[in-house]
N, C-alpha and C positions, 0 to 999 in steps of 0.2 A: 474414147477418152472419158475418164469416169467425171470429169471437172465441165463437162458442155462444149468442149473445143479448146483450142489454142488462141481463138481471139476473142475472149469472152471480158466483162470490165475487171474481175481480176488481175488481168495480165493488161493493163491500160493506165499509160501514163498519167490519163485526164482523169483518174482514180486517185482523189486525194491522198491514199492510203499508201500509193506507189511512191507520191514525193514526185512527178516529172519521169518516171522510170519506168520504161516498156519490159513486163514481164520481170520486175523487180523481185529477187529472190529475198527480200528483208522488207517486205511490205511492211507497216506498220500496222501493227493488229489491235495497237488500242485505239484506232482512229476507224469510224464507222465507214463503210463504203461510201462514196459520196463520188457524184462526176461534176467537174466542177465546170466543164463547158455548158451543161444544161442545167445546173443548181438542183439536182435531184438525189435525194439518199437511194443507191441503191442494194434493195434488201439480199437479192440471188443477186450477190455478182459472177458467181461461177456460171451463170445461166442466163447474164445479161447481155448483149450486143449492141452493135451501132457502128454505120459505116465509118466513123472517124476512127475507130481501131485502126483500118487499114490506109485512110489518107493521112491522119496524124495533124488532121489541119483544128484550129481552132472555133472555128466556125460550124453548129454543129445542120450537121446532112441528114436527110432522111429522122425516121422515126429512131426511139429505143425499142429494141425487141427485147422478146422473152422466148423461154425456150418451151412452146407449142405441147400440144398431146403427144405421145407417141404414136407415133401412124405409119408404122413400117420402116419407121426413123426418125429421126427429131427432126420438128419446125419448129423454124422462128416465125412470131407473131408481133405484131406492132403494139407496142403500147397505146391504148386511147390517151393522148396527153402527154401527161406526166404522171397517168393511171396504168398503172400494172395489171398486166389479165392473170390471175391466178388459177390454178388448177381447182375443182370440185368432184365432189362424187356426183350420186344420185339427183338426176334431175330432168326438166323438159325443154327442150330446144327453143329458146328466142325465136328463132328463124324458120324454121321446122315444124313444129310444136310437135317433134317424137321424144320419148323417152330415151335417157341415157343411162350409165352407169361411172363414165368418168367426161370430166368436161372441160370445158373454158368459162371463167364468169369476169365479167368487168363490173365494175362500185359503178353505180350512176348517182348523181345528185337528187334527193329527196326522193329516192326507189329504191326498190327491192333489186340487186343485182342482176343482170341480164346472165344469162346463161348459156353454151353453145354447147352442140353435139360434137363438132367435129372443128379444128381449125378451120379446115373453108365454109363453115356457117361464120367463125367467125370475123373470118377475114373479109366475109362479105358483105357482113353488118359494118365494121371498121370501116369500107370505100364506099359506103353512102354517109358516111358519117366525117370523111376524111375525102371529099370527092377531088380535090385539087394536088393533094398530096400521094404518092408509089411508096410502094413498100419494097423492093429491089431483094429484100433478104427474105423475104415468104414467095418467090417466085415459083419455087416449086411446088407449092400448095395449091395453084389450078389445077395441076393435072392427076392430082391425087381426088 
């Protein structure tokens, strides 16, 4: 699917932009993406996630993801917070310390952004950092 999936926060009632309307064909396009169970703008909604697509409960579950490196297929990654892991070029592995050429990097407070090689560098930074908390939708990124 060229749009990240079919449960992605575009298609998500708790998208201010739907109005309450799952997969709403008349989205409202002057209103920024916005989820309103977790009060965060979100920027890729075609590329955003989160288990309450599929339970529809108000109460929100698990982390926000994003949609991970390509790596034989798309993963989703957990958001650090209410901090978004964005894509980068050229860099050295946080976790690692090898050179890459495309990455993952998360915004840290009063630093220089951390950087990963691979989603499971970064997913493994994320569970020390999120020791209490599963990510259920990057499940598949162990065994890669």
């Amino acid at each position: 699917m060229p749009n990240g999936g079919p449960d992605n926060c575009s298609t998500c009632g708790f998208n201010r932009c739907n109005r309450g309307m799952w997969r709403n064909p008349k989205a409202d396009d002057r209103q920024a993406p916005f989820c309103e169970i977790r009060n965060v703008t979100v920027l890729s909604d075609h590329w955003t996630y989160c288990q309450n697509w599929h339970t529809r409960t108000r109460e929100p579950i698990g982390p926000i993801y994003a949609s991970g490196l390509y790596e034989g297929g798309y993963r989703r990654i957990p958001w650090h917070g209410s901090v978004e892991p964005e894509h980068v070029g050229v860099g050295v592995c946080s976790e690692c310390g090898e050179g890459f050429v495309e990455g993952v990097a998360i915004a840290v407070i009063e630093s220089a952004p951390l950087v990963f090689c691979s989603n499971l560098h970064y997913l493994r930074w994320w569970k020390r950092e999120h020791p209490q908390e599963d990510a259920p939708m990057s499940e598949g990124i162990w065994e890669h």
